[in-house]
C-alpha positions as CSV (number, residue, x, y, z in Angstrom):
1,X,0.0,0.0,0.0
2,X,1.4,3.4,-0.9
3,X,1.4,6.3,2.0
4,X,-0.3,9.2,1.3
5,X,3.0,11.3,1.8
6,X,4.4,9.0,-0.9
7,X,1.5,9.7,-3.3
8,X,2.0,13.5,-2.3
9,X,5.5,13.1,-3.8
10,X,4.4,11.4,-6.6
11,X,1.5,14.4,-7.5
12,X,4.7,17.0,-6.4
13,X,7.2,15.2,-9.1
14,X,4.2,14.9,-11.7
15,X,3.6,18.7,-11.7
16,X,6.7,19.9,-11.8
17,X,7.5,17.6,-14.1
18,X,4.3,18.6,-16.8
19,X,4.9,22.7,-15.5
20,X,8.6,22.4,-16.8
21,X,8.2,20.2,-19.6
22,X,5.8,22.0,-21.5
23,X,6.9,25.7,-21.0
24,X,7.4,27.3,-24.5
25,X,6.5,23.8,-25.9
26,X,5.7,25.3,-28.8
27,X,8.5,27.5,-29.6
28,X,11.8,24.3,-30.6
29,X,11.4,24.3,-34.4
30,X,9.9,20.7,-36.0
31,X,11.7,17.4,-36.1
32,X,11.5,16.2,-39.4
33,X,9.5,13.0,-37.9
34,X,7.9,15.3,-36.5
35,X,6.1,17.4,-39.3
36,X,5.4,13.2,-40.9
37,X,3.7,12.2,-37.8
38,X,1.5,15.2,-37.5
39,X,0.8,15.4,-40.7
40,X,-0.7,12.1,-40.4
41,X,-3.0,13.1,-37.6
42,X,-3.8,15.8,-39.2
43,X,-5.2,13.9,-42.2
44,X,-7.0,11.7,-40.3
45,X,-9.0,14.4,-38.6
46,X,-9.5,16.2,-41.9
47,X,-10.7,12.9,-43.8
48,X,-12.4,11.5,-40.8
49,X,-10.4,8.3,-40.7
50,X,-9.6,6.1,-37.0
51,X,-6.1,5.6,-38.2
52,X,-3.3,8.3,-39.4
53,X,-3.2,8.3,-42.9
54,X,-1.4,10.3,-46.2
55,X,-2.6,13.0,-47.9
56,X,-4.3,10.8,-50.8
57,X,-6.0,9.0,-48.0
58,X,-3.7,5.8,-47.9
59,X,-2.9,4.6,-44.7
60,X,0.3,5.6,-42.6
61,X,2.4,2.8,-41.9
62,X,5.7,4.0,-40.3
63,X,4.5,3.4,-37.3
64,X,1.6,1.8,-35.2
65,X,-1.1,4.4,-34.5
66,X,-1.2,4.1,-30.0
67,X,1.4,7.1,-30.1
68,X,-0.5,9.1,-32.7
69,X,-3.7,8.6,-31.4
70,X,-3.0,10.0,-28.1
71,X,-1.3,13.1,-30.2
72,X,-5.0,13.2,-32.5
73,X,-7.1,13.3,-29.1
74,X,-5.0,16.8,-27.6
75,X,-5.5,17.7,-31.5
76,X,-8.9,17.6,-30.8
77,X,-9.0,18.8,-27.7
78,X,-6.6,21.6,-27.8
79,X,-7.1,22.1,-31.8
80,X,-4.0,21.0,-34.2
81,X,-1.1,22.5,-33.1
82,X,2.4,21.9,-31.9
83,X,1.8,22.3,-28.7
84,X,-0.8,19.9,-28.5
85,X,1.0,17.4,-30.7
86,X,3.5,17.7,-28.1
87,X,1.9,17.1,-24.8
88,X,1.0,13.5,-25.3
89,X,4.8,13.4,-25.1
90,X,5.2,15.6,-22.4
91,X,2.7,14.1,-19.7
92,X,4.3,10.3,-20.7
93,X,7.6,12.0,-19.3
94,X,5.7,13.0,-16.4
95,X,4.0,9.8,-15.5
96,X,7.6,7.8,-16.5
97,X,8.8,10.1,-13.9
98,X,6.7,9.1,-11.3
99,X,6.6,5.4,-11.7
100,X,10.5,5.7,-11.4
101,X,10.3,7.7,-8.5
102,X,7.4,4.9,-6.8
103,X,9.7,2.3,-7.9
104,X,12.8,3.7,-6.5
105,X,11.5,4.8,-3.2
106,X,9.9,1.5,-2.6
107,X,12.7,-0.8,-3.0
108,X,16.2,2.0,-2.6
109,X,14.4,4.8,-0.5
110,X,12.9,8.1,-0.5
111,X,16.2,9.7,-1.9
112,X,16.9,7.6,-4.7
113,X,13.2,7.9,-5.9
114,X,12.9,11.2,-6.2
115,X,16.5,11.8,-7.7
116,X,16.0,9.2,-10.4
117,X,12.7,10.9,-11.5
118,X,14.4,14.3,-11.4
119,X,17.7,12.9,-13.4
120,X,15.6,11.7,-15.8
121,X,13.1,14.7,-16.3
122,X,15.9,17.0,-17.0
123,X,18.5,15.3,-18.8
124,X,19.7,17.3,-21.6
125,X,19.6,15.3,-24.7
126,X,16.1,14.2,-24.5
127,X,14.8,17.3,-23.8
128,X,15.9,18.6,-26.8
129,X,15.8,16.2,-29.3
130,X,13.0,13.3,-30.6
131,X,12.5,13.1,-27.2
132,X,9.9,13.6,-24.4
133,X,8.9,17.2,-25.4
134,X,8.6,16.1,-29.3
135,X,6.0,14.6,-30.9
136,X,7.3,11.5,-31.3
137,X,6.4,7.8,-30.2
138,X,9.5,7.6,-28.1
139,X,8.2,9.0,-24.5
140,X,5.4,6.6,-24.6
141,X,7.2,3.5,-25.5
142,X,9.8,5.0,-22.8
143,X,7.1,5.0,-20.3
144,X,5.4,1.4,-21.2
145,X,9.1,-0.5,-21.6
146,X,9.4,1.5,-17.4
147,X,5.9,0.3,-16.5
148,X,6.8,-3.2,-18.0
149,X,10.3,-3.8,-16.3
150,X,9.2,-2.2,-13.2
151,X,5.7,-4.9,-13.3
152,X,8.7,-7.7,-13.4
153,X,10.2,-6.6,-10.8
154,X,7.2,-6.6,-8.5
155,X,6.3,-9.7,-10.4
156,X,9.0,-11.0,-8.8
157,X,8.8,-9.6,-5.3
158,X,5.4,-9.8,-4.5
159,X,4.1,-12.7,-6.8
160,X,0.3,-11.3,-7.2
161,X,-1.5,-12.6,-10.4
162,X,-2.2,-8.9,-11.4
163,X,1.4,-7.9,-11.4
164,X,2.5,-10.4,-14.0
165,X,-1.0,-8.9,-16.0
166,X,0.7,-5.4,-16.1
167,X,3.4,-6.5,-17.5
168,X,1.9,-8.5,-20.2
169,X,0.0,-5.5,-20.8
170,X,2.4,-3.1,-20.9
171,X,4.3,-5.2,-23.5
172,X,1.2,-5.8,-25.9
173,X,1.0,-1.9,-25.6
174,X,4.1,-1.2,-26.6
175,X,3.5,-3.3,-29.6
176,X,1.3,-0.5,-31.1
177,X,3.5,1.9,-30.4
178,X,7.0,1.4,-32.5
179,X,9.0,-0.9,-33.2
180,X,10.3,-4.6,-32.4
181,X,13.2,-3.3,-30.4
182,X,11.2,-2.4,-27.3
183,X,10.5,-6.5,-26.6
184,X,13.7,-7.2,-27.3
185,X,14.8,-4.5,-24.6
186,X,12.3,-6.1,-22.0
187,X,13.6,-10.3,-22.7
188,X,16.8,-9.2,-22.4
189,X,16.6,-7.3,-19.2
190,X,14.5,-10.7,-18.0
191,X,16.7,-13.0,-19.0
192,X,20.0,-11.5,-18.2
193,X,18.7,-10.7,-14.4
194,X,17.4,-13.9,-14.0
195,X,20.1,-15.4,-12.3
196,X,21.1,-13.1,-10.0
197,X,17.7,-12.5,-9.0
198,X,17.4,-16.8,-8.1
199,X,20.4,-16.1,-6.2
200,X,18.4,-13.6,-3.9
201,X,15.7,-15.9,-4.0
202,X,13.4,-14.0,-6.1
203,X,13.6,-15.1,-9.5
204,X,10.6,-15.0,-12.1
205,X,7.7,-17.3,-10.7
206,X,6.3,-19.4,-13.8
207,X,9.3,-18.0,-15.7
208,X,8.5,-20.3,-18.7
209,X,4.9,-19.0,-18.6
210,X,6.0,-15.2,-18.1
211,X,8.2,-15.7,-21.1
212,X,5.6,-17.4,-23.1
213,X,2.7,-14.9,-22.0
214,X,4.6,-11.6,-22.8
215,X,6.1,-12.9,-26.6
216,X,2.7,-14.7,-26.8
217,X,0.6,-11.5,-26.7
218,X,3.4,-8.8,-28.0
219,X,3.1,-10.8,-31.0
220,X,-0.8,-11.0,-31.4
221,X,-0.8,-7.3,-30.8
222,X,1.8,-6.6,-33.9
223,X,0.2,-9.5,-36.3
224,X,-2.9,-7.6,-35.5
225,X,-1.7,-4.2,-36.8
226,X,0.3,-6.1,-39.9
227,X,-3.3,-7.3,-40.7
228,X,-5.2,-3.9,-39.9
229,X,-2.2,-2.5,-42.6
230,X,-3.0,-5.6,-44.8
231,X,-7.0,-5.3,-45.1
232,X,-5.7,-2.1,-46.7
233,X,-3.2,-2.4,-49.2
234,X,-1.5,-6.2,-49.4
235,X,1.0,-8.4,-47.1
236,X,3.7,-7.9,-49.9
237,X,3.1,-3.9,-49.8
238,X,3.2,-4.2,-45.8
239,X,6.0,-6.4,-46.2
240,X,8.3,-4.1,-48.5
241,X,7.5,-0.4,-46.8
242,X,7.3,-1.8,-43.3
243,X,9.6,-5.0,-42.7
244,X,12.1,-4.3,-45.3
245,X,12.4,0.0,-45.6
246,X,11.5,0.4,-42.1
247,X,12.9,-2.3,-40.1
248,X,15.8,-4.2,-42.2
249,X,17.7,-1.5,-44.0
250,X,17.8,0.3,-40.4
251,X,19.5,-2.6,-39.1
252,X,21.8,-2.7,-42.1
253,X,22.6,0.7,-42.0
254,X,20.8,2.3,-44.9
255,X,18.5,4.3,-42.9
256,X,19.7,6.5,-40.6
257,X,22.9,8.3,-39.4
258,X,26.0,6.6,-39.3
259,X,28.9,6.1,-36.5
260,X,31.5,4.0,-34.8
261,X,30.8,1.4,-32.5
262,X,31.6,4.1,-30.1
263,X,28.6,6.1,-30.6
264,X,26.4,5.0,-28.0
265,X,29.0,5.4,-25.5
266,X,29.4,9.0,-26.4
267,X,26.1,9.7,-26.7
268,X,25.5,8.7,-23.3
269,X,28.2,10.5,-21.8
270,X,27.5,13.5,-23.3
271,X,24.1,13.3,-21.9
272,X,24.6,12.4,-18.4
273,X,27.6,14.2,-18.5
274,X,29.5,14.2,-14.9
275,X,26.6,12.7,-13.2
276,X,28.3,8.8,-14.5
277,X,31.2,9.5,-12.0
278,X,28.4,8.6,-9.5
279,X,28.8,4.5,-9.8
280,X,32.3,5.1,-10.0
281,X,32.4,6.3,-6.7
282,X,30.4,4.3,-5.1
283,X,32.3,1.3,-6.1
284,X,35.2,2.8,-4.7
285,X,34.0,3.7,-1.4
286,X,32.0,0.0,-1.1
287,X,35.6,-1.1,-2.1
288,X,37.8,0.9,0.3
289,X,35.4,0.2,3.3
290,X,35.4,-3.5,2.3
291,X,31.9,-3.8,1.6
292,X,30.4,-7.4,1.3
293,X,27.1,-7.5,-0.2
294,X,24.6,-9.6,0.2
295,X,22.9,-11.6,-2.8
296,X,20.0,-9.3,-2.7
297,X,22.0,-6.2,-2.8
298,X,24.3,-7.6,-6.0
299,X,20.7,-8.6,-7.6
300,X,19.3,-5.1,-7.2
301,X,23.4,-3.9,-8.6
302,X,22.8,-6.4,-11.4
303,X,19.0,-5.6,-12.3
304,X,20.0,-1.6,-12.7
305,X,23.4,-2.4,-14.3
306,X,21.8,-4.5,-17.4
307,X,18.7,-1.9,-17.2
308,X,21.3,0.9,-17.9
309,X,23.0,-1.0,-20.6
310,X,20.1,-3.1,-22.5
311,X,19.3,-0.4,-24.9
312,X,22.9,1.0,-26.1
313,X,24.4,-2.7,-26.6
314,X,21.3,-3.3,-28.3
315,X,21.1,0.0,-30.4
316,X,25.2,-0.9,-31.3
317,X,24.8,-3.9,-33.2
318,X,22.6,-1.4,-35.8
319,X,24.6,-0.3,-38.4
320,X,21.9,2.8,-37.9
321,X,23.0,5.3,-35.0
322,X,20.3,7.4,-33.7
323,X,20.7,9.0,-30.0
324,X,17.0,8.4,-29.2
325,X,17.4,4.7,-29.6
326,X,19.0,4.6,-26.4
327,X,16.0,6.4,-24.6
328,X,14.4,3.0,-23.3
329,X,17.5,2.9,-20.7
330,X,17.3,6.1,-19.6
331,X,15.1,5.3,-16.7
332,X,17.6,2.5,-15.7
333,X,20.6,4.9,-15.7
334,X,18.6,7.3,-13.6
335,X,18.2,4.8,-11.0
336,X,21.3,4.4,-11.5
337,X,23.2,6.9,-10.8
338,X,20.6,8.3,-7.9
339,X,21.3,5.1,-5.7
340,X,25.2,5.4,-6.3
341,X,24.7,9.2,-5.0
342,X,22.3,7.7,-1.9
343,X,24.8,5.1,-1.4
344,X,27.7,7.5,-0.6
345,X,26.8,9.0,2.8
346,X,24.0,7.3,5.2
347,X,23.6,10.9,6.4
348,X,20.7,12.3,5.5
349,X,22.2,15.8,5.2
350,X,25.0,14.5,3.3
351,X,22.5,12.8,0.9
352,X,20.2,15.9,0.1
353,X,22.7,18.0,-0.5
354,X,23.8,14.9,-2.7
355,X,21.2,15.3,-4.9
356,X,20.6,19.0,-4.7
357,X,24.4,18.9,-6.5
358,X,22.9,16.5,-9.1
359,X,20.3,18.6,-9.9
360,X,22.5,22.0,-10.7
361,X,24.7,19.5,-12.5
362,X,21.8,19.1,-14.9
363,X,20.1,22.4,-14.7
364,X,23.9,24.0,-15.6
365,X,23.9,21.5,-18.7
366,X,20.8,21.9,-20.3
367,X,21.1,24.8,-23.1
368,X,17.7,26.5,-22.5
369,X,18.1,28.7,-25.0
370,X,17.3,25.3,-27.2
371,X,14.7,23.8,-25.1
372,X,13.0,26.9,-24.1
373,X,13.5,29.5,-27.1
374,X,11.9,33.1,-26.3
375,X,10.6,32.7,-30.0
376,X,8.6,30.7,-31.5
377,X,11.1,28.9,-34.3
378,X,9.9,28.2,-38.3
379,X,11.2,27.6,-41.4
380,X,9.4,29.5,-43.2
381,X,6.8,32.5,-43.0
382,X,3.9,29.6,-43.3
383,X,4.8,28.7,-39.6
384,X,4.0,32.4,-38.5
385,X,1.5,32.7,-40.8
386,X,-0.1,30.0,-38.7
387,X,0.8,31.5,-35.4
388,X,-0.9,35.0,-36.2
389,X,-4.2,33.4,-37.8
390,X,-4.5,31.0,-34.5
391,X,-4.5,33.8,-32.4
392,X,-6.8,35.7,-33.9
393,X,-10.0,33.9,-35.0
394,X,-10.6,36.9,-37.0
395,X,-8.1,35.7,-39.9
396,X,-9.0,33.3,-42.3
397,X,-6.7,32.0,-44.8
398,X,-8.2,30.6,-48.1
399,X,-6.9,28.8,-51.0
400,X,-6.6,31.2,-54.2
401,X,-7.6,29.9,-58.0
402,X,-5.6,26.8,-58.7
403,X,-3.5,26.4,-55.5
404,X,-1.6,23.3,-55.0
405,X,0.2,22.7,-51.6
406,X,4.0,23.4,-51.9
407,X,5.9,20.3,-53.3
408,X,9.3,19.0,-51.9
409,X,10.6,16.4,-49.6
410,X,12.7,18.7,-48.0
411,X,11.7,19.8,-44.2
412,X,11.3,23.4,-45.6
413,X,8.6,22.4,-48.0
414,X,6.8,19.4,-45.7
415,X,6.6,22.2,-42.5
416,X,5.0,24.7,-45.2
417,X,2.7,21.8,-46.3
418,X,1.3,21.0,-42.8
419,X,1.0,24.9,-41.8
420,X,-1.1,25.6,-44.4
421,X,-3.2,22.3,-44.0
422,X,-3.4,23.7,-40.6
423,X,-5.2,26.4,-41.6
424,X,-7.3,24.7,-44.1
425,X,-8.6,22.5,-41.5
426,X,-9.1,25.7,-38.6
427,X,-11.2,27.3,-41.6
428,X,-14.1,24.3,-41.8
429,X,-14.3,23.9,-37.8
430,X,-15.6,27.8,-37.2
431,X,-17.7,30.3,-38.9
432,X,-15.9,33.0,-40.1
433,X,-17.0,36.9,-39.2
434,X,-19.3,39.1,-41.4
435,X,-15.8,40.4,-42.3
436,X,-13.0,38.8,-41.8
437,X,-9.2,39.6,-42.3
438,X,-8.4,37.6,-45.3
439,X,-5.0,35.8,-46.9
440,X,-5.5,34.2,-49.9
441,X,-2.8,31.7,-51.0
442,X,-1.7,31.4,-54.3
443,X,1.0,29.6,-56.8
444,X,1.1,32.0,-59.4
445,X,0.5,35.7,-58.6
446,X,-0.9,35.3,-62.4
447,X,-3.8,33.5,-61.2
448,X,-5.0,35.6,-58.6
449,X,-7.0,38.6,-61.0
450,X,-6.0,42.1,-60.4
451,X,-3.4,40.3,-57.8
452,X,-0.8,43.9,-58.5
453,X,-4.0,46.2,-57.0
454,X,-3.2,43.7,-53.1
455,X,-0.8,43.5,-50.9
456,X,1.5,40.7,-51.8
457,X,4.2,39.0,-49.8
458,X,6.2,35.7,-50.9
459,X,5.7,33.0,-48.3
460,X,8.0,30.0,-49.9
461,X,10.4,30.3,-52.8
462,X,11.6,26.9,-54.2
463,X,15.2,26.5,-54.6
464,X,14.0,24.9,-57.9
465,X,11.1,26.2,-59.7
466,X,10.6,23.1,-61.9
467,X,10.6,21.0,-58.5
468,X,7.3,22.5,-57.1
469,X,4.9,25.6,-56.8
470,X,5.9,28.9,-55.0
471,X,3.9,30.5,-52.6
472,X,2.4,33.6,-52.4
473,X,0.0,35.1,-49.8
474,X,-2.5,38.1,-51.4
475,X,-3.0,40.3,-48.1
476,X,-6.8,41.5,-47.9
477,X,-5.7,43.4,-44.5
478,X,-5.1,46.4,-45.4
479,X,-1.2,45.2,-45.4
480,X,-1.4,45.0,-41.5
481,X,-0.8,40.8,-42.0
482,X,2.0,41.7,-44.6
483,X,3.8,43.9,-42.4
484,X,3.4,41.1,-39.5
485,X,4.6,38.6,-41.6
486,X,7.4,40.3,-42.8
487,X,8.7,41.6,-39.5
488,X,12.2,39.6,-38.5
């Protein structure tokens, strides 16, 4: 049973961790996955579709829909936006927090807890990119691969039928969510804590069951999308665009950034920065002092060791090397490195100022000119085009004669693309004013009649004009939205 000054924590911890996350949450430019997965959503709610799809209505199969449904419903709360594409992400950060801190108190005490939540809150990296303030799938299949080890563990301690449920759940969740590589994060952490965890007489009850139950039903759960995908198209479409572009040429190394075996190893250090000098010294001191541990204390050593570690050995044998595919450890290097800080003092003042040092180590890292910009950050004037019209309903923004969304693959072009769809979409949810301030988009200032008597202003100019349409905005504002536009 949880106290109720334990659950206070928890609510503490959750706040500050949604208040911090999601200031300016609006204002870091868009990831390119991020402009694809919310311009998914985006379709959906325009075409009236349950899952994300393209523009020409065909479904979206990068990636199963859990993440991107949680992104449509704050789109359709909160209306399509950044921000609320963003918060899904946000508030999975906050509730990964808060497991980590329930889980840590619980089993290292109250310190460790809240430190590890706080570590991993405000570790750089993550906060700044494809992380838990984007709009990405990665905080959520962060938070369900946390819920699903920590389920284990208390699968393991306690031995209650409904534990070993979570976990199964957790695991067919996480199914829907990304990729493969989260079950394979989860079986290896089982299997390579098994033994030490026997040792301390609290290995996996019904291991071959567990095993077989959480495969068994993380399997169902991804045949079940393959076959929601192959209703659609065909099993050899799915088979080429999902198994062999998405999953396959990652692994070979054709997708992707590229770097040394190394990588991860940097990546991480640069994250955590000084903070990994923690387990160093607390090795030391347990070794100076002649510390001899018990079997349950080397199988709670060994369960955060291979935590910490599951996800970058993993990620290594990818000839693909993306920082964010080390995210689903974070948690475990959090715990970490805030029970290697607990462990160095039993003093209780020594410990909080302890971790009130690991938190300015962090806070002096972060660059929070990055993470919280003072400006909102576009490339292109279609990104404050849709910031002015979506604070002032009296706006409205209307295709000219003949417009065609910008095309290009680049990020330039695709951010333009979902702006303007953006607007599209804000323009059949309200009823305009008797007389509204109106833009008019066009392609070809030719097509627009008596276009030279308006205000005009170039939104998007093509680095190739045979490549795609330009993009022109005919201001019927009197030229108060030009000269907004067109401020720096």
């Amino acid at each position: 049973m949880i106290s109720r000054r334990r659950l206070a924590t928890a609510a503490v911890l959750a706040f500050l961790g949604v208040a911090a996350l999601s200031v300016r949450l609006a204002h870091p430019p868009l990831h390119t996955d991020e402009i694809t997965y919310m311009s998914g959503v985006l379709e959906s709610m325009a075409q009236g579709t349950v899952f994300p799809v393209y523009g020409n209505g065909t479904f979206f199969v990068n990636k199963p829909p859990l993440s991107l449904w949680m992104m449509r419903l704050s789109s359709e709360v909160l209306g399509p936006s950044p921000f609320a594409a963003r918060l899904p992400s946000v508030l999975a950060a906050a509730a990964t927090a808060v497991v980590l801190y329930l889980f840590g108190a619980a089993v290292f005490g109250e310190v460790a807890g809240i430190l590890a939540a706080l570590i991993f809150l405000f570790t750089p990296n993550p906060l700044v990119l494809h992380g838990i303030r984007s709009a990405t799938p990665d905080s959520l299949e962060i938070l369900l691969v946390t819920s699903a080890i920590v389920s284990l563990e208390l699968w393991r301690r306690r031995r209650r039928p409904w534990m070993l449920a979570c976990l199964v759940a957790f695991v067919g969740a996480v199914a829907w969510v990304k990729s493969p590589f989260a079950l394979v994060v989860v079986l290896v952490y089982l299997l390579a804590t098994e033994l030490p965890a026997r040792r301390a007489g609290r290995g996996t009850p019904r291991l071959a069951l567990t095993l077989g139950l959480t495969v068994g039903v993380w399997t169902a759960a991804w045949l079940l999308w393959l076959g929601v995908l192959s209703t659609e198209s065909s099993p050899r479409q799915v088979a080429r665009t999902l198994l062999l572009q998405q999953y396959a040429k990652r692994i070979e190394g054709k997708m992707g950034k590229l770097g040394g075996p190394g990588y991860y190893l940097e990546t991480t250090v640069r994250d955590f920065g000084p903070l990994l000098l923690l387990p160093v010294a607390a090795g030391a001191l347990a070794f100076r002092k002649g510390w001899r541990s018990s079997r349950y204390d080397v199988a709670n050593i060994a369960c955060l060791a291979v935590w910490a570690l599951a996800a970058p050995v993993l990620a290594t044998a990818s000839a693909s090397k993306l920082p964010w595919y080390t995210y689903l450890s974070y948690p475990g290097i959090a715990l970490l490195l805030a029970v290697s800080a607990q462990s160095l003092s039993e003093r209780k003042s020594v410990q909080a100022a302890m971790l009130a040092a690991c938190v300015l180590a962090l806070a002096w890292r972060i660059p929070a000119g990055e993470v919280w910009p003072a400006e909102a950050r576009f490339r292109g004037l279609t990104g404050r085009l849709w910031e002015l019209a979506s604070r002032d309903p009296e706006i409205v923004v209307v295709p000219g004669p003949k417009f065609e969304l910008p095309r290009g693959r680049d990020d330039a072009y695709r951010e333009a693309r979902l702006f303007i769809r953006t607007l599209f979409w804000k323009q059949t949810q309200v009823s305009p004013s008797p007389d509204p301030c109106r833009a008019t988009l066009v392609n070809r200032l030719r097509d627009m009649p008596g276009a030279e008597e308006w205000d005009v202003l170039e939104l998007h100019r093509p680095e190739n004009r045979r490549r795609g349409s330009g993009l022109w905005m005919i201001d019927g504002c009197n030229g108060w939205l030009r000269e907004q536009l067109a401020q720096p």
